[in-house]
N, C-alpha and C positions, 0 to 999 in steps of 0.2 A: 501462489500467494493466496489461494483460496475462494479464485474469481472462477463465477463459471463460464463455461464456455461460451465465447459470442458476447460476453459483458460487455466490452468496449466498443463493442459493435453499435449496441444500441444507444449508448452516450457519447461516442464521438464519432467526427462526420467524417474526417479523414485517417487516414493509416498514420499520418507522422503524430496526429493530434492524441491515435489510439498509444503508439511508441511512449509519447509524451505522459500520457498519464499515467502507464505504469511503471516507468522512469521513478515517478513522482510516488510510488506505493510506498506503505513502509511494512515491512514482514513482520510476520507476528515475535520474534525472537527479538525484537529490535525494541518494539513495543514492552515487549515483559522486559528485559534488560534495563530499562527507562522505569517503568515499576517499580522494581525491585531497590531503584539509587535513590528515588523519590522515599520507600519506605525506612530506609537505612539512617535517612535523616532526621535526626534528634525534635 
């Protein structure tokens, strides 16, 4: 997802809290996808 290594390490305190937040990531294809509907619109 383009995190580096040890990222969630330093922003969250627990393992499930670390789980959690990249649960919660949104990947870049997901994002340009969302782009692209937003520019299509008149």
């Amino acid at each position: 997802m383009g995190y580096e290594v040890g990222h969630t390490k330093t922003h969250c305190s627990t393992r499930n809290d670390r789980l959690r937040a990249l649960g919660n990531s949104v990947v870049p294809q997901v994002v340009e996808a969302i782009g692209y509907a937003i520019r299509s619109v008149p």
